[in-house]
DRENMAR-893240 format. One record per atom (N, C-alpha, C): residue number from 1; residue in three letters; atom name; x, y, z. Coordinates in Angstrom, 3 decimals. Each point is the difference from the previous one (the first is absolute). Example, Ala and Ser with C-alpha at 12.3 -4.5 7.8 and 13.67 -1.06 7.14 Angstrom:
BEGIN
+-----+---------+-------+----------+----------+----------+
: num : residuo : atomo :        X :        Y :        Z :
+-----+---------+-------+----------+----------+----------+
:   1 :     ALA :     N :   13.190 :   -5.690 :    7.800 :
:   1 :     ALA :    CA :   -0.890 :    1.190 :    0.000 :
:   1 :     ALA :     C :    0.900 :    1.200 :    0.000 :
:   2 :     SER :     N :   -0.350 :    1.050 :   -0.720 :
:   2 :     SER :    CA :    0.820 :    1.190 :    0.060 :
:   2 :     SER :     C :   -0.770 :    1.090 :    0.730 :
+-----+---------+-------+----------+----------+----------+
END
This chain:
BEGIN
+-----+---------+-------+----------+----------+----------+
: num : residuo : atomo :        X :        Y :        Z :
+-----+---------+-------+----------+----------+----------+
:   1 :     UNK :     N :  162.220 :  100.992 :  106.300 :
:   1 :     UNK :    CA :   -0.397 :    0.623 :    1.249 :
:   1 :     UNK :     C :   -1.384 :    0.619 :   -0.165 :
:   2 :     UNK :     N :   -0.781 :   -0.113 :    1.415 :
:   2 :     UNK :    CA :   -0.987 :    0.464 :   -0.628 :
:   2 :     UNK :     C :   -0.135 :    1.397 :    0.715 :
:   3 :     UNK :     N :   -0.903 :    0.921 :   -0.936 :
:   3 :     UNK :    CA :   -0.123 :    1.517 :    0.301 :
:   3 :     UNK :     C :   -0.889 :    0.094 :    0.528 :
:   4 :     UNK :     N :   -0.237 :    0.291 :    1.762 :
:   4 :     UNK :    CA :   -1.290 :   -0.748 :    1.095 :
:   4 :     UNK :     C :   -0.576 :    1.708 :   -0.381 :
:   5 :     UNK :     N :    0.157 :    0.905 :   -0.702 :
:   5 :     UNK :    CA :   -1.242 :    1.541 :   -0.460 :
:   5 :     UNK :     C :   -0.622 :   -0.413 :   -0.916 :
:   6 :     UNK :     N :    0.488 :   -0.830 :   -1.023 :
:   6 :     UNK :    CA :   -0.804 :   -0.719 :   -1.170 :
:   6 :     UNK :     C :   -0.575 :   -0.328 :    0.371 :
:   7 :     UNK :     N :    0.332 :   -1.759 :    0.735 :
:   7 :     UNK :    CA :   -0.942 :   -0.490 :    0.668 :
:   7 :     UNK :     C :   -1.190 :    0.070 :    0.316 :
:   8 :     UNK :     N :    0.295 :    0.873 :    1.607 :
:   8 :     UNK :    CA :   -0.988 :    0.512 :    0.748 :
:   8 :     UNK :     C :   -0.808 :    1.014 :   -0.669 :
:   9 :     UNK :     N :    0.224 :    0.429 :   -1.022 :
:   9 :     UNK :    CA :   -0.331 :    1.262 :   -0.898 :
:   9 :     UNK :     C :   -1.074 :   -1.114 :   -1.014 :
:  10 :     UNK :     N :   -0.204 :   -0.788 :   -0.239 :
:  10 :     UNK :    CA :   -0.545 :   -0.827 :   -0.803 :
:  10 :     UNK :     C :   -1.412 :   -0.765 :    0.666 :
:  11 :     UNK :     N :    0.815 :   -0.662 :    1.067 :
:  11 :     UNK :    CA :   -0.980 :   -0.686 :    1.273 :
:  11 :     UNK :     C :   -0.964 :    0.854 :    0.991 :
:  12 :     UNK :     N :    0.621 :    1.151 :    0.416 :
:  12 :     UNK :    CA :   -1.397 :    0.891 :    0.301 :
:  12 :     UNK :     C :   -0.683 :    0.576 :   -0.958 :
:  13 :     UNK :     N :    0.363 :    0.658 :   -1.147 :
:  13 :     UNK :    CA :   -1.014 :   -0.114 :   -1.297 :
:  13 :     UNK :     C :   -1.264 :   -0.964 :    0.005 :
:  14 :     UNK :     N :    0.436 :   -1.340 :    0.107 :
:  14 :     UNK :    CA :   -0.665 :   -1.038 :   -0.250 :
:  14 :     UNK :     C :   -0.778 :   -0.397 :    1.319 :
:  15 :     UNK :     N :    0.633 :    0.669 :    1.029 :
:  15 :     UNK :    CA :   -1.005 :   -0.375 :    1.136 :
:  15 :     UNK :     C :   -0.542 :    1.184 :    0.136 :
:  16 :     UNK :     N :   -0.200 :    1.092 :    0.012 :
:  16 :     UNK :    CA :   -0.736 :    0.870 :    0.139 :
:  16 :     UNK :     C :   -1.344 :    0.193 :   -0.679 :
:  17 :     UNK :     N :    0.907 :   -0.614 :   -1.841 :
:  17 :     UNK :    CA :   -1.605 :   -0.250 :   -1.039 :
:  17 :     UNK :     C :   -1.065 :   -1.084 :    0.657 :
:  18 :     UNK :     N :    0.990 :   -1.153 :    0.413 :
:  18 :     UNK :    CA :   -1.306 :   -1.208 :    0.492 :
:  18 :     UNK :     C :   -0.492 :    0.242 :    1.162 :
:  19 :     UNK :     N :    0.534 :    1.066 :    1.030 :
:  19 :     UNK :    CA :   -1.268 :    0.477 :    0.828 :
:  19 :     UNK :     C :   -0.638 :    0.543 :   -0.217 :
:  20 :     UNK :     N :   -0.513 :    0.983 :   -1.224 :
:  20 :     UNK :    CA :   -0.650 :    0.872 :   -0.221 :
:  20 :     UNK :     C :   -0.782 :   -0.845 :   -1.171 :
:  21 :     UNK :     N :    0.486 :   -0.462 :   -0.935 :
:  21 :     UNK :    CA :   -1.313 :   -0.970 :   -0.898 :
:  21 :     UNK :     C :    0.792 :   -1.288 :    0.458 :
:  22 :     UNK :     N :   -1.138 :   -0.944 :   -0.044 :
:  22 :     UNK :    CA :    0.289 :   -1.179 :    0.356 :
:  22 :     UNK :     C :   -1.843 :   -0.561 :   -0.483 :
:  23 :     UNK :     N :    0.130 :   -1.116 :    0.073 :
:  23 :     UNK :    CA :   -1.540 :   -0.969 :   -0.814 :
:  23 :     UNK :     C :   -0.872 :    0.912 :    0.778 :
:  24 :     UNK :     N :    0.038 :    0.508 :    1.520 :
:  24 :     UNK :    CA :   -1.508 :   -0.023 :    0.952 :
:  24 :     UNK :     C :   -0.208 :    1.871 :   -0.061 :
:  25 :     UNK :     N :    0.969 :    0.660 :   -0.574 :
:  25 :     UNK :    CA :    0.647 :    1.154 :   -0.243 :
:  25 :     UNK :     C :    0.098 :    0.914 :   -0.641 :
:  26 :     UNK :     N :   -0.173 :    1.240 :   -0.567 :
:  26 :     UNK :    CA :    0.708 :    0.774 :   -0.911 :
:  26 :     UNK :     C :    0.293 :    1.261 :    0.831 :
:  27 :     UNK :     N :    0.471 :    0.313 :    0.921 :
:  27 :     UNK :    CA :    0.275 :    1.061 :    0.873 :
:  27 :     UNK :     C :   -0.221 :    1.344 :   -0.809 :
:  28 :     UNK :     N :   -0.629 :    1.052 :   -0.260 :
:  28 :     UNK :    CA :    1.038 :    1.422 :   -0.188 :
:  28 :     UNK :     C :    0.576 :    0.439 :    0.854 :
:  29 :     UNK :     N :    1.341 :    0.629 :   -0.593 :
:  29 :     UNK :    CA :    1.057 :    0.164 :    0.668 :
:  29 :     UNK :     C :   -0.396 :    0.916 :    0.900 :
:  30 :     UNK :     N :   -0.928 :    1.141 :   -0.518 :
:  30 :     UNK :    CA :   -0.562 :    0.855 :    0.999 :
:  30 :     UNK :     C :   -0.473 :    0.005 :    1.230 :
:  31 :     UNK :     N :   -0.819 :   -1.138 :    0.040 :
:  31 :     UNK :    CA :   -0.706 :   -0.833 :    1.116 :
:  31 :     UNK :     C :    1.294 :   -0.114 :    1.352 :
:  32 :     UNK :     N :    1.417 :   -0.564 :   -0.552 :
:  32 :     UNK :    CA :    1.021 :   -0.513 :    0.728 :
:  32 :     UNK :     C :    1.036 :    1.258 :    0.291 :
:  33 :     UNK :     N :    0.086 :    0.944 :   -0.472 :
:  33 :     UNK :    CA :    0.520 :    1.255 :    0.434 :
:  33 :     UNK :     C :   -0.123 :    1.152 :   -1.203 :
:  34 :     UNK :     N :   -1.044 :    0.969 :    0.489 :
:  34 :     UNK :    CA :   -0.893 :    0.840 :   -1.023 :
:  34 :     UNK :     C :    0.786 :    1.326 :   -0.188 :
:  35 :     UNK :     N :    0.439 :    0.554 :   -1.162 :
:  35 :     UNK :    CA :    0.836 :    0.656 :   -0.497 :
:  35 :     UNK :     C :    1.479 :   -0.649 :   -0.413 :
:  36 :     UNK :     N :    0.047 :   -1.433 :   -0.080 :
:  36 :     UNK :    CA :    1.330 :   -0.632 :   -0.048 :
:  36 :     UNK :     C :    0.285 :   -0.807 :   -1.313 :
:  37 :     UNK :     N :   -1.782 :   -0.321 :   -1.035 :
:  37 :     UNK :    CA :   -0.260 :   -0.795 :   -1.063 :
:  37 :     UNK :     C :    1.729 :    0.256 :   -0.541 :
:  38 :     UNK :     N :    0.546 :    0.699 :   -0.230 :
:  38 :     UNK :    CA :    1.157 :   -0.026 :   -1.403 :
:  38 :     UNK :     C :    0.938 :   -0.918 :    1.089 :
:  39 :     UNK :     N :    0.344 :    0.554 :    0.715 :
:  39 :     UNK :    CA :    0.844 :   -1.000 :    0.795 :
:  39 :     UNK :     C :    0.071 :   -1.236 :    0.434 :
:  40 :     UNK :     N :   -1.207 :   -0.476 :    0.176 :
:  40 :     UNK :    CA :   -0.531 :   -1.158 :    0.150 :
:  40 :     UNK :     C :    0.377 :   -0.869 :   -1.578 :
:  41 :     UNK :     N :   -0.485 :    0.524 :   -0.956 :
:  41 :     UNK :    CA :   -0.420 :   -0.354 :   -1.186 :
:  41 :     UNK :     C :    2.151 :   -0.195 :   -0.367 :
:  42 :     UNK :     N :    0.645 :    1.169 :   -0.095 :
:  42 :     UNK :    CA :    1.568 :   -0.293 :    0.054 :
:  42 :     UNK :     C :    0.175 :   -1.213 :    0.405 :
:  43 :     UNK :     N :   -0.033 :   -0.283 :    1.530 :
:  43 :     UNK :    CA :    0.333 :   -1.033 :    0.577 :
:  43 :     UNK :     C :   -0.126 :   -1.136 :   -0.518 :
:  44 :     UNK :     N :   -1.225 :   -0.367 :   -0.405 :
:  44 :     UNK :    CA :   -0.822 :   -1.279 :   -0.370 :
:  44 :     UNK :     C :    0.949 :   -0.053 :   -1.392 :
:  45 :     UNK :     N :    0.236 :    0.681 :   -0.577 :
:  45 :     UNK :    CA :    0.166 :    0.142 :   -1.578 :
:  45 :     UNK :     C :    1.951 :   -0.582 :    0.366 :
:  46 :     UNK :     N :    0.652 :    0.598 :    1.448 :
:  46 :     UNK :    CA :    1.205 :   -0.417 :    0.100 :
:  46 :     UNK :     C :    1.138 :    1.482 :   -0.051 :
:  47 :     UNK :     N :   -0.418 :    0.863 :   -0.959 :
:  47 :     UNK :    CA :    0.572 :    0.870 :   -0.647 :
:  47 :     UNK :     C :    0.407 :    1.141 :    1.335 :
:  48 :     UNK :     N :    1.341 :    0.243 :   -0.191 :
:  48 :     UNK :    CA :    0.969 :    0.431 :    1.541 :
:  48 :     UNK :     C :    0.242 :    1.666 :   -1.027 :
:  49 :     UNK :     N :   -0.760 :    0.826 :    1.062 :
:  49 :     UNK :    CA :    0.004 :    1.622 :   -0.054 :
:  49 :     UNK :     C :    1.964 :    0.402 :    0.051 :
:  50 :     UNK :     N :    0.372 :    0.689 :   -0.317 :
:  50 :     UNK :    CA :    1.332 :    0.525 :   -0.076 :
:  50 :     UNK :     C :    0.298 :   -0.140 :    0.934 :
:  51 :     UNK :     N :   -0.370 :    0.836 :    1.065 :
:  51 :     UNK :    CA :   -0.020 :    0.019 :    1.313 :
:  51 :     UNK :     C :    0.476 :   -1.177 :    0.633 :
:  52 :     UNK :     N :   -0.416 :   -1.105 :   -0.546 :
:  52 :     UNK :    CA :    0.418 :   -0.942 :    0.624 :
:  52 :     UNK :     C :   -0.794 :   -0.709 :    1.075 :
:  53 :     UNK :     N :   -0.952 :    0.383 :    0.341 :
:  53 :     UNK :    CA :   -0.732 :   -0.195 :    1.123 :
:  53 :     UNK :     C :   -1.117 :   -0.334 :   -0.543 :
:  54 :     UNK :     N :    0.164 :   -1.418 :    0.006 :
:  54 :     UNK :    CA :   -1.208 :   -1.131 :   -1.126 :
:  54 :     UNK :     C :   -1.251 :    0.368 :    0.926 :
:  55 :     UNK :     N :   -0.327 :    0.064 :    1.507 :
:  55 :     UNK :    CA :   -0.732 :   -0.324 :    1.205 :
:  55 :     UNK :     C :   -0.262 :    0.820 :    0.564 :
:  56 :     UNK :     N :   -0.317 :    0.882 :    0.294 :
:  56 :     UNK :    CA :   -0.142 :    1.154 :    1.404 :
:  56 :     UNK :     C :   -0.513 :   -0.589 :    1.239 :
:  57 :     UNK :     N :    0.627 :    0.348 :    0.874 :
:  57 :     UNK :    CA :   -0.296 :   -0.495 :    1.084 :
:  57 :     UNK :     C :   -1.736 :    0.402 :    0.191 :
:  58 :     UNK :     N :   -0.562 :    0.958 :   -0.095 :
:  58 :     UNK :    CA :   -1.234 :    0.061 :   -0.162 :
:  58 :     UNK :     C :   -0.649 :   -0.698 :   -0.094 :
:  59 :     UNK :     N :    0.159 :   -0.447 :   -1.483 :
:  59 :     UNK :    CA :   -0.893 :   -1.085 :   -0.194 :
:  59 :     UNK :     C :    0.181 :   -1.173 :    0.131 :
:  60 :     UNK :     N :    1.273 :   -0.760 :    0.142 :
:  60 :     UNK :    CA :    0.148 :   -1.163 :    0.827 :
:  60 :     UNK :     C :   -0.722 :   -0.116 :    1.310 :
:  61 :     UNK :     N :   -0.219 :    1.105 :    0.997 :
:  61 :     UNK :    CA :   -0.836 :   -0.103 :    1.027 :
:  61 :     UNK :     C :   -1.603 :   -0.349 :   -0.522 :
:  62 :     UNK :     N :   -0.232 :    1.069 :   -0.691 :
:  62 :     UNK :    CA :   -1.412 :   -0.270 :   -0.266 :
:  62 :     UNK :     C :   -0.034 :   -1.382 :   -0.643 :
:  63 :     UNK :     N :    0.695 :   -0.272 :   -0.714 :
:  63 :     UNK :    CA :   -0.107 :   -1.202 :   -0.399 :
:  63 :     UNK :     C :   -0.264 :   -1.296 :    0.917 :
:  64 :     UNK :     N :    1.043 :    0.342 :    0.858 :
:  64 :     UNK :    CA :   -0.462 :   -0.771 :    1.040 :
:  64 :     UNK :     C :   -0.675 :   -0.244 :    0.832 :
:  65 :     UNK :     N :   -0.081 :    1.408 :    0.453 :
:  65 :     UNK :    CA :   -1.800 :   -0.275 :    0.768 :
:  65 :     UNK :     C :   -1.179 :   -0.452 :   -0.478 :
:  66 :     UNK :     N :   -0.568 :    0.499 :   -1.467 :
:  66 :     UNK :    CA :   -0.819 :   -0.206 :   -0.530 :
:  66 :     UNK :     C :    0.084 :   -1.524 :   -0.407 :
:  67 :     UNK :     N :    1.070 :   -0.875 :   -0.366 :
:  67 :     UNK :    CA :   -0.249 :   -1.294 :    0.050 :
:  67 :     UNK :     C :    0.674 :   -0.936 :    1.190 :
:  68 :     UNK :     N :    0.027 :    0.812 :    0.939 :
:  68 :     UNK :    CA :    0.384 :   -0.470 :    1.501 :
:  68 :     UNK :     C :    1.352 :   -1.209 :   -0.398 :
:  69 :     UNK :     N :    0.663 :    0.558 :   -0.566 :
:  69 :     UNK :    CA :    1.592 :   -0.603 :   -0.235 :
:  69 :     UNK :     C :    1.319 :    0.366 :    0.338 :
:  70 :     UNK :     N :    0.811 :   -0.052 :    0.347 :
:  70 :     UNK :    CA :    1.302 :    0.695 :    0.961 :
:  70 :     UNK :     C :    0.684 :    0.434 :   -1.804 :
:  71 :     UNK :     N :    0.662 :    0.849 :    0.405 :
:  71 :     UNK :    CA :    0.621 :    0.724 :   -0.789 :
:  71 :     UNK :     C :    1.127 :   -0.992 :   -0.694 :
:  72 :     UNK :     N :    0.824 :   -0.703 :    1.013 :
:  72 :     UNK :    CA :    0.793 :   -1.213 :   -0.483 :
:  72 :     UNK :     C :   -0.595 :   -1.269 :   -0.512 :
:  73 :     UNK :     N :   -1.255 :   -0.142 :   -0.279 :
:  73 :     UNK :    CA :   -0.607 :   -0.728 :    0.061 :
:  73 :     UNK :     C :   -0.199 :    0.681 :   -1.735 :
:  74 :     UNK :     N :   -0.548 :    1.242 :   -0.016 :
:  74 :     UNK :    CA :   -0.170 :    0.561 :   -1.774 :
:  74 :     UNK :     C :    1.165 :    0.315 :   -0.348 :
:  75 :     UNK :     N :    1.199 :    0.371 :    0.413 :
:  75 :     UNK :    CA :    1.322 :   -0.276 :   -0.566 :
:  75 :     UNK :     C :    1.073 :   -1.391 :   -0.587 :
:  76 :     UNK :     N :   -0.419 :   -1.107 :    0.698 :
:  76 :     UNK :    CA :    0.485 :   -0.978 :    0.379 :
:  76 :     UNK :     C :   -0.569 :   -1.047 :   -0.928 :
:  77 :     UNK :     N :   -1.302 :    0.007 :    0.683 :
:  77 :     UNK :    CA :   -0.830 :   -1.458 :   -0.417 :
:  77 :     UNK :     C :    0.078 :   -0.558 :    1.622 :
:  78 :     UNK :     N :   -1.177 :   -1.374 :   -0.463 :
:  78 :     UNK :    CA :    0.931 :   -0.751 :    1.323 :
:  78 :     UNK :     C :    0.074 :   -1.519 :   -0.561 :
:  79 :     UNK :     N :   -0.139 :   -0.576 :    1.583 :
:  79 :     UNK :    CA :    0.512 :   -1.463 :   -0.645 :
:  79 :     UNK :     C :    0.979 :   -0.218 :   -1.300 :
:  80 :     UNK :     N :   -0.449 :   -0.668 :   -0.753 :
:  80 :     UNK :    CA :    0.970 :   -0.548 :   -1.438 :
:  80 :     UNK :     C :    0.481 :    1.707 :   -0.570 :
:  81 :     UNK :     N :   -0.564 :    0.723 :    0.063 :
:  81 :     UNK :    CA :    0.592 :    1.257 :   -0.740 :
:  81 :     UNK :     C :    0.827 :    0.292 :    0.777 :
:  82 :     UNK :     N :   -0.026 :    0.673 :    1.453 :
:  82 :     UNK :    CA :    1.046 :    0.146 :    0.892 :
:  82 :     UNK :     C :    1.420 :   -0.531 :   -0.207 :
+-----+---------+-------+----------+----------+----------+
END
């Protein structure tokens, strides 16, 4: 069975890093929501705070605005990931 917090806990890691560096790229995290670098940097890295709350809604917004992407869209994937 698969454990869809792993998962998804793995796959936004990995999509969050390749929006932020990618070949045309090296984002600082600062640039994308300023006072947030450790959190940002968690995320990318995968690594889930006690709390439990891999994401803050916070910055999933900013996230999304700043790379004009729907929130299900940085949770999800689309097409083939979906």
């Amino acid at each position: 069975m698969i454990d869809l917090q792993e998962y998804l806990t793995h796959t936004i890691a990995s999509r969050f890093r390749d929006l932020r560096k990618n070949e045309h790229s090296n984002l600082p995290p600062d640039l994308i929501a300023n006072g947030q670098k450790a959190a940002i940097l968690r995320i990318e890295k995968g690594e889930v705070p006690q709390s439990g709350n891999f994401i803050s809604d916070t910055l999933l917004d900013t996230y999304s605005n700043y790379f004009s992407l729907s929130k299900t869209s940085l949770i999800f994937g689309e097409g083939i990931d979906l």
